[in-house]
TORGU-737055 format. One line per field, with one value per atom (N, C-alpha, C): y, z, x; residue in three letters. Coordinates in nm, 4 decimals. Layout:
BEGIN
yy [Y,...] $
zz [Z,...] $
xx [X,...] $
rest [ALA,...] $
// end
This chain:
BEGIN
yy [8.3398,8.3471,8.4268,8.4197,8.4596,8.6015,8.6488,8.7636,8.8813,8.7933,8.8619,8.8837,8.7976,8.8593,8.6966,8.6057,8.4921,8.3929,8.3115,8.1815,8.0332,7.9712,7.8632,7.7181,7.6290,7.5190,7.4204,7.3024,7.2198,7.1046,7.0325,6.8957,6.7611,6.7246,6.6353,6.5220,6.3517,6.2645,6.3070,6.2193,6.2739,6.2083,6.1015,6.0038,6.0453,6.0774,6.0906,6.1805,6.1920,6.3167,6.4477,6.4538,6.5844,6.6122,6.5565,6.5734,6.5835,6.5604,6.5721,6.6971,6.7457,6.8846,7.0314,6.9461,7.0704,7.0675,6.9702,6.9850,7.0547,7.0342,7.1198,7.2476,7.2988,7.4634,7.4831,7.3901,7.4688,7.4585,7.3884,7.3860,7.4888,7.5209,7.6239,7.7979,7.7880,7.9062,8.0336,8.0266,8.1342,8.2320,8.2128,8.3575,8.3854,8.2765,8.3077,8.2362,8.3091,8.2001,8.0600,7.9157,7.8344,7.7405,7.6929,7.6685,7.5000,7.4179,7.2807,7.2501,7.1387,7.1235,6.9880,6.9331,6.8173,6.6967,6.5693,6.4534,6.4789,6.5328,6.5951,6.6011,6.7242,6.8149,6.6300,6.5501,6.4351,6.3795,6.3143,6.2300,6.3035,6.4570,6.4847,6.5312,6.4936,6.4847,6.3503,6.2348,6.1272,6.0825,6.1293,6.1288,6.2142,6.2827,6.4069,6.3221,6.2494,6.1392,5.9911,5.9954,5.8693,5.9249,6.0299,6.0556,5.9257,5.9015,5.7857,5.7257,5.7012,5.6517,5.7375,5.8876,5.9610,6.0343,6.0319,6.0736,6.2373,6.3239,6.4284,6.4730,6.4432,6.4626,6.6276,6.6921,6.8362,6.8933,6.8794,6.9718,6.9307,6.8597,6.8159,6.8909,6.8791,6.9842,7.1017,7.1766,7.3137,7.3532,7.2719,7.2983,7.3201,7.1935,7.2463,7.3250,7.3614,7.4851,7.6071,7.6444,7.7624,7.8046,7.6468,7.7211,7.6956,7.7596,7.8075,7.6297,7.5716,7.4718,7.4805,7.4222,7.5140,7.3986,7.4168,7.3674,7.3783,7.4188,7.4153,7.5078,7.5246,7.6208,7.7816,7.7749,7.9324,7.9651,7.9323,7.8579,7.8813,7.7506,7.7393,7.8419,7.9567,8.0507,8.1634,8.1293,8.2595,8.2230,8.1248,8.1123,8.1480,8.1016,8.1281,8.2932,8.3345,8.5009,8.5902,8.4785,8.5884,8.5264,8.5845,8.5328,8.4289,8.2629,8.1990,8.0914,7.9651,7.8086,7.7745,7.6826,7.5866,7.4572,7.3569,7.2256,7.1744,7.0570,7.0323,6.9045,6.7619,6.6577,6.6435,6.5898,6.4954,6.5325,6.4481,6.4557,6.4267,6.3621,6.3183,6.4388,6.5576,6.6258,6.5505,6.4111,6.3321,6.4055,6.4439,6.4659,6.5631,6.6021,6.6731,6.8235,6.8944,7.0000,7.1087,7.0115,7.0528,7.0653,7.0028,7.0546,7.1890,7.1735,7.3431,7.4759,7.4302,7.5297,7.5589,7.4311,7.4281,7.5080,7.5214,7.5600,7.7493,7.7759,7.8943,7.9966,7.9342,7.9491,7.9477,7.8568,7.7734,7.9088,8.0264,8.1308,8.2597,8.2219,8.3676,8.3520,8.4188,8.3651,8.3956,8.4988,8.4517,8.3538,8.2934,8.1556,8.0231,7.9789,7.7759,7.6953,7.6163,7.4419,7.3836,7.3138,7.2812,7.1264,7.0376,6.8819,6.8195,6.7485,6.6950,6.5729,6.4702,6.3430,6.2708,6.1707,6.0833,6.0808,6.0706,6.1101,6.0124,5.9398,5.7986,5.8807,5.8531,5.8586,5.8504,5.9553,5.9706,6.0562,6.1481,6.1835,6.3334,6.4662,6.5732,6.6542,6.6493,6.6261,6.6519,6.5584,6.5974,6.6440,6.7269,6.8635,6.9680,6.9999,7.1040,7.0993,7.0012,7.0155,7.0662,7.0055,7.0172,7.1560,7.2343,7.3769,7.3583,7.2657,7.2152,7.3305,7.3517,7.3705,7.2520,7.2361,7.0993,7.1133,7.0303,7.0393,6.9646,7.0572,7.0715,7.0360,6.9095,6.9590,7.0665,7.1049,7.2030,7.1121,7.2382,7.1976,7.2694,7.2004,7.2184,7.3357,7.4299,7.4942,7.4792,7.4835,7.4476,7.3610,7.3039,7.2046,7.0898,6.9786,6.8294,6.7364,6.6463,6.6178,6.4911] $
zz [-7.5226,-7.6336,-7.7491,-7.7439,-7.8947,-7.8526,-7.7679,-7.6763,-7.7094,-7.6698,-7.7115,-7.8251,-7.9668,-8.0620,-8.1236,-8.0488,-8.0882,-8.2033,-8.1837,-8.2561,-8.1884,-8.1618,-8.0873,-8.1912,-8.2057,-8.3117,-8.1832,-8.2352,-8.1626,-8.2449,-8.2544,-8.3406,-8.2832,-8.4034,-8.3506,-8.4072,-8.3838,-8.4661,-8.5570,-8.6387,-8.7537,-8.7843,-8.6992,-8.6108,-8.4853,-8.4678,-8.3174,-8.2371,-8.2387,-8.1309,-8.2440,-8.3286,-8.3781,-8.3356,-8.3626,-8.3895,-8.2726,-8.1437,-8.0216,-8.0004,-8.0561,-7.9796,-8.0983,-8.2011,-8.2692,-8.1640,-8.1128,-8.0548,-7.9274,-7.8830,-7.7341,-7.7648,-7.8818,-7.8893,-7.9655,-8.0472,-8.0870,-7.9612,-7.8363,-7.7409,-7.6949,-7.6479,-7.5648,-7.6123,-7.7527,-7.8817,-7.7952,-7.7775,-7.7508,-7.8419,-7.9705,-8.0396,-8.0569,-8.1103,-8.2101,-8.3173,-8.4135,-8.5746,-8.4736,-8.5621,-8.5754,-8.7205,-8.7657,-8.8693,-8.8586,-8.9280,-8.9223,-9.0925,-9.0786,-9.1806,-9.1450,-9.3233,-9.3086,-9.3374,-9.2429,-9.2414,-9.2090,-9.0879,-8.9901,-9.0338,-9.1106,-9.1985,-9.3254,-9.3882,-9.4471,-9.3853,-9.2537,-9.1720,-9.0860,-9.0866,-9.0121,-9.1704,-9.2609,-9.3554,-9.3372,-9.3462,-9.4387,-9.2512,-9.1029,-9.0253,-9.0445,-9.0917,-9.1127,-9.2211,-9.3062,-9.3720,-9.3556,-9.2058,-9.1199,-9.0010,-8.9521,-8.8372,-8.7503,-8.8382,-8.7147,-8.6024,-8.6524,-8.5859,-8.4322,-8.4750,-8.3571,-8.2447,-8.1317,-8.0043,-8.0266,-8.0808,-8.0990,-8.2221,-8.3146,-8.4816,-8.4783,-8.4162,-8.4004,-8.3844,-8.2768,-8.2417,-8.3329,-8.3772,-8.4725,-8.5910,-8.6388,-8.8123,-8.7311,-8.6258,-8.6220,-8.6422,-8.5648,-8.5406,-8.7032,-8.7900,-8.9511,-9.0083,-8.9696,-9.0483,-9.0092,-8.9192,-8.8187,-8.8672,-8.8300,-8.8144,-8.9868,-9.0016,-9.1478,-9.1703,-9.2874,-9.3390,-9.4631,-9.4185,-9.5267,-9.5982,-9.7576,-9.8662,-9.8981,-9.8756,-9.9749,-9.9361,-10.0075,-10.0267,-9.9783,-10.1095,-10.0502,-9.9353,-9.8639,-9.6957,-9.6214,-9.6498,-9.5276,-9.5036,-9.6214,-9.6006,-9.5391,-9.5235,-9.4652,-9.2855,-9.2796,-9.1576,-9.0258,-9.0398,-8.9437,-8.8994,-9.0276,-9.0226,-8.9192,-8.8757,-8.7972,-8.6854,-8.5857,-8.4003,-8.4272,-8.3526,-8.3629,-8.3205,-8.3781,-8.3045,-8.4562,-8.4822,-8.5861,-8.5127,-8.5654,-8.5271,-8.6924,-8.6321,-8.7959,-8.7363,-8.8464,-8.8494,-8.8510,-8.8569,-8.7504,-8.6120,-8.5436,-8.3764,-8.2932,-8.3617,-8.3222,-8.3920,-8.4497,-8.5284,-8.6269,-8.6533,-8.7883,-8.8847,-8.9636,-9.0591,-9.0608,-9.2203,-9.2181,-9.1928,-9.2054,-9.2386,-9.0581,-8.9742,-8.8061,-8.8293,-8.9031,-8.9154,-8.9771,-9.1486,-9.1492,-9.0437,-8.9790,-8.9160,-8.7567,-8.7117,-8.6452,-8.6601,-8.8242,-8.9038,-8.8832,-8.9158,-8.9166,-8.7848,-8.6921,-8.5346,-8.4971,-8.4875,-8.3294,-8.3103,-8.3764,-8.3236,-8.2473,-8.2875,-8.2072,-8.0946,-7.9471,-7.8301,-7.8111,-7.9065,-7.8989,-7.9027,-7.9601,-8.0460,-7.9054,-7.9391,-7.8545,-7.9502,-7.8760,-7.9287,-7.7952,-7.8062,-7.7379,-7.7809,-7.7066,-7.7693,-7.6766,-7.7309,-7.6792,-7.6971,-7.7835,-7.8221,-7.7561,-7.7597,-7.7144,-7.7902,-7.7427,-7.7675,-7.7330,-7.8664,-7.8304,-7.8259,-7.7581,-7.7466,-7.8929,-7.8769,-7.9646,-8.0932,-8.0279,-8.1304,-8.1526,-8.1923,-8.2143,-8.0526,-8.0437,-7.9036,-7.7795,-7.7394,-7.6831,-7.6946,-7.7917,-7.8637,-7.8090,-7.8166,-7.7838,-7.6250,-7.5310,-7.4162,-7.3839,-7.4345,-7.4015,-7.4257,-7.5316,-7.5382,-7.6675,-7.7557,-7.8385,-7.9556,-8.0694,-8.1976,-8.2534,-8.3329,-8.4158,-8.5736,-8.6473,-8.7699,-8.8562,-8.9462,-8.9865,-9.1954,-9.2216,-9.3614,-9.4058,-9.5159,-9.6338,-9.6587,-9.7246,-9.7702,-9.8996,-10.0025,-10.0887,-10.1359,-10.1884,-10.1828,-10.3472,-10.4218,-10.5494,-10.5750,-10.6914,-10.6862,-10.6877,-10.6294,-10.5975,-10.7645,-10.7730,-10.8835,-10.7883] $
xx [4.9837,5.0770,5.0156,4.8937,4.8400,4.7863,4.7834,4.7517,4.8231,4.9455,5.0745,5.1381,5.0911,5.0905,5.2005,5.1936,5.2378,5.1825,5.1932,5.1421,5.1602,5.0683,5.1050,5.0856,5.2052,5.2178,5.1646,5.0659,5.0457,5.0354,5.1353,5.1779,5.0668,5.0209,4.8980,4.9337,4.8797,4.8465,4.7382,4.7811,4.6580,4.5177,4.5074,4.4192,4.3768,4.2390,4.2135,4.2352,4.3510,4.4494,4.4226,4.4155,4.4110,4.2709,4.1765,4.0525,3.9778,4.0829,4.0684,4.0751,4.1613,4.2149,4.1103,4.1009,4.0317,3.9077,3.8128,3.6981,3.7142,3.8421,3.8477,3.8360,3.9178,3.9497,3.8066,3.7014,3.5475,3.4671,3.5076,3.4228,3.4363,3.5971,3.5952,3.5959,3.5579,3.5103,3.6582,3.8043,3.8605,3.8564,3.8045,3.8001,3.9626,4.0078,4.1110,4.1013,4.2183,4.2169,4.2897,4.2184,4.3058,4.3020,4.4149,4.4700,4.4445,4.4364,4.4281,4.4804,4.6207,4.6939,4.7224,4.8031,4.8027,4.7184,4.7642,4.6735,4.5606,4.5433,4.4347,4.3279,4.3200,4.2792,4.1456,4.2601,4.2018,4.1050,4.1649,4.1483,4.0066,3.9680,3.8813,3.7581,3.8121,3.6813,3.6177,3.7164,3.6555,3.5765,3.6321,3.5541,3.3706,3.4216,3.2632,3.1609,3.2386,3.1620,3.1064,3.1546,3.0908,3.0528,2.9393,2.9297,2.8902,2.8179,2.7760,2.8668,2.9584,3.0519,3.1308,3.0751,3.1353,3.0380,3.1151,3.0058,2.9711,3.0974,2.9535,3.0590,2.9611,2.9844,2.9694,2.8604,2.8813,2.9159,2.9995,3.1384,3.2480,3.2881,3.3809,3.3344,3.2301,3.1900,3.1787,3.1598,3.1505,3.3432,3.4134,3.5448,3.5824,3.5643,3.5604,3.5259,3.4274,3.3627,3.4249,3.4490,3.4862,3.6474,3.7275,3.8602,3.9594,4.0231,4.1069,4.1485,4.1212,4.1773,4.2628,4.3935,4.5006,4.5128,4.5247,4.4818,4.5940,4.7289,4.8098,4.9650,5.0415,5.1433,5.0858,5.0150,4.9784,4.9005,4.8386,4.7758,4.9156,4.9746,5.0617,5.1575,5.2138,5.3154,5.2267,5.1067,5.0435,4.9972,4.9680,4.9323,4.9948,5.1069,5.1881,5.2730,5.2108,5.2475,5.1491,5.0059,4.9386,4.9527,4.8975,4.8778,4.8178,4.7830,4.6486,4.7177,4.6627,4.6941,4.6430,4.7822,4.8123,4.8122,4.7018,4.6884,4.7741,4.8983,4.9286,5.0201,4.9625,5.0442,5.2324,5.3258,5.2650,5.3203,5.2549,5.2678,5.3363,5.4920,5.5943,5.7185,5.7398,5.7335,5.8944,5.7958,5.9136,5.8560,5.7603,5.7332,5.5741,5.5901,5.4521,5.4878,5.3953,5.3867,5.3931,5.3748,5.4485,5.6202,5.6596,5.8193,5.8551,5.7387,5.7519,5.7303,5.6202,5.6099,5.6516,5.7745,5.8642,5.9504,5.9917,6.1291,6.0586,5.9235,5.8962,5.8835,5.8897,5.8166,5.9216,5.9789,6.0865,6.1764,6.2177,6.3290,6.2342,6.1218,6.0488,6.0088,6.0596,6.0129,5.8845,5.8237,5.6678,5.5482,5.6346,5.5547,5.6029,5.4630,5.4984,5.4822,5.5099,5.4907,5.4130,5.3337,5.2605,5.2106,5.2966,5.3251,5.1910,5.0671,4.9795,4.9637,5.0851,5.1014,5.1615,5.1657,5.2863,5.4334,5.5466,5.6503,5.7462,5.8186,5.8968,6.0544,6.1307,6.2451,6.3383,6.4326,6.4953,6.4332,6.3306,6.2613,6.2841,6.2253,6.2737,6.2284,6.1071,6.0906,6.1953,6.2947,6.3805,6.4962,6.5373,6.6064,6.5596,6.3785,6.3208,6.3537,6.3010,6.3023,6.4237,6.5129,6.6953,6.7684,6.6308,6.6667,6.7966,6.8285,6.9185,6.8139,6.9310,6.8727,6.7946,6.7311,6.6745,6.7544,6.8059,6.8725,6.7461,6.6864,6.5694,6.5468,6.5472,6.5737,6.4791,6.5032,6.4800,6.3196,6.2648,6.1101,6.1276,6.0582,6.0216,5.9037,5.9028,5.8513,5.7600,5.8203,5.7390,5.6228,5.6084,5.4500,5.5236,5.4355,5.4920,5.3964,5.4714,5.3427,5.2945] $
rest [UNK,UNK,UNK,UNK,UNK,UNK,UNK,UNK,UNK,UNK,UNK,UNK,UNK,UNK,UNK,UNK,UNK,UNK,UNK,UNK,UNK,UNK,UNK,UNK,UNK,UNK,UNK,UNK,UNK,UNK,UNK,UNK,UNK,UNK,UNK,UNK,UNK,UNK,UNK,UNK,UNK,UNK,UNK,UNK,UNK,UNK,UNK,UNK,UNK,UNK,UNK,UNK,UNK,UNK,UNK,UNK,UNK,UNK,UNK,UNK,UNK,UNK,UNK,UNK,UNK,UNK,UNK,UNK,UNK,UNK,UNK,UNK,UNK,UNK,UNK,UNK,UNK,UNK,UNK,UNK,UNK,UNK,UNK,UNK,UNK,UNK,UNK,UNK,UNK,UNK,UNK,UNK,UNK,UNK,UNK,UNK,UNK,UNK,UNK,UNK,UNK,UNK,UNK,UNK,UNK,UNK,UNK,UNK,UNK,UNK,UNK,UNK,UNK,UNK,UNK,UNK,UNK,UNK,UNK,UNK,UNK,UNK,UNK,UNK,UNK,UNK,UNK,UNK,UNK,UNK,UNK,UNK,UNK,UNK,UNK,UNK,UNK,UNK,UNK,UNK,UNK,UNK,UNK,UNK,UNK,UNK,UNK,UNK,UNK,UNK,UNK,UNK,UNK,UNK,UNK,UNK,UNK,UNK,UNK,UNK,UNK,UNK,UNK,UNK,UNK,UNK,UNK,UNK,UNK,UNK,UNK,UNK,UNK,UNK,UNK,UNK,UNK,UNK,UNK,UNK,UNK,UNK,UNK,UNK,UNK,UNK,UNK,UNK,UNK,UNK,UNK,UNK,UNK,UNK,UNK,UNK,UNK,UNK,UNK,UNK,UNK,UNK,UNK,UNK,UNK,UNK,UNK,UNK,UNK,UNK,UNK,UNK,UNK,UNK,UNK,UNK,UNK,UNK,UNK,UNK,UNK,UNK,UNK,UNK,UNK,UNK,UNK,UNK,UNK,UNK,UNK,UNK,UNK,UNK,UNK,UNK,UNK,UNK,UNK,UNK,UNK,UNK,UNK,UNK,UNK,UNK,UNK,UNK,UNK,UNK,UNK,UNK,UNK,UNK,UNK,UNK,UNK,UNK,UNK,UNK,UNK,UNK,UNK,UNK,UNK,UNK,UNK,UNK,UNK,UNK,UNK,UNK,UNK,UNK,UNK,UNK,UNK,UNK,UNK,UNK,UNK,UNK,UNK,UNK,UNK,UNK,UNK,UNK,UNK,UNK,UNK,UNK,UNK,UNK,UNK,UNK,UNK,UNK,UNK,UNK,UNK,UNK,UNK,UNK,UNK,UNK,UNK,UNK,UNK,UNK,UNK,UNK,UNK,UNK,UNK,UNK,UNK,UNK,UNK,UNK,UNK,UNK,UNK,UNK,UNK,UNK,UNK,UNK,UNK,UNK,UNK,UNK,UNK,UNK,UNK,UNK,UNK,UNK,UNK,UNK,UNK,UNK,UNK,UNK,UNK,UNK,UNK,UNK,UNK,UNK,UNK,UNK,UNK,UNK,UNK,UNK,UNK,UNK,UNK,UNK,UNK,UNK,UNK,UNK,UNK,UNK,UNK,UNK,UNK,UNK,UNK,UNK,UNK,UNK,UNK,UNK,UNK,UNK,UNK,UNK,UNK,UNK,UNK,UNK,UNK,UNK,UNK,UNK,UNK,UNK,UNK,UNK,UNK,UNK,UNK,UNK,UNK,UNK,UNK,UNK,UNK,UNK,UNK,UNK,UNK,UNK,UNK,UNK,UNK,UNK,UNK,UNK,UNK,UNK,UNK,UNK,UNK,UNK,UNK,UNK,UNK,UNK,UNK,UNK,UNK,UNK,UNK,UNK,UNK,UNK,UNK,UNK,UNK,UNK,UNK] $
// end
């Protein structure tokens, strides 16, 4: 996909499962951008501040260090403009910043989604499979206080 000049969205929990998948893509170093947004993004600091607790704390801080951590508005309207793999909460795509970039992606047949979560029924999930549009609210684009 990214070969081809795509972008691949991969909707994560923001617990665990994200932090899963960032270590696969620093293991397997493909030498593309990837983007990490969101909970994730939190949730894989305040992990980097308890290594102890994890089996390899190293591959997890290289995956940080390495791949683009989007900080914000001006981050997120850019990311998805180049080829690469966006890891972004949440993983059911109810909410979070995986819906924006559902809303930005989902019409270009270049681009995937690439669902690595578990997936409860009735969720957005099976729209995509069904090949259905998704009815997507509006995002805010301004500052939040």
């Amino acid at each position: 996909v990214v070969d081809a000049g795509g972008t691949v969205l991969v909707p994560a929990f923001s617990i665990a499962r994200g932090q899963e998948i960032m270590m696969v893509l620093a293991e397997k170093d493909l030498g593309v951008p990837v983007a990490i947004d969101g909970m994730i993004r939190d949730v894989t600091e305040i992990m980097l501040e308890n290594k102890k607790y994890l089996k390899r704390p190293e591959l997890l801080a290289k995956a940080y260090r390495e791949f683009k951590i989007v900080r914000g508005w001006k981050d997120r309207n850019q990311v998805w403009k180049k080829p690469g793999v966006i890891i972004a909460s949440a993983g059911m795509l109810k909410g979070g910043p995986s819906l924006y970039y559902l809303k930005k992606l989902g019409d270009n047949p270049k681009n995937a989604i690439v669902l690595v979560s578990f997936q409860a029924p009735g969720r957005a999930w099976e729209n995509l499979c069904l090949g259905q549009l998704l009815s997507l609210p509006p995002f805010p684009l301004g500052r939040r206080g």
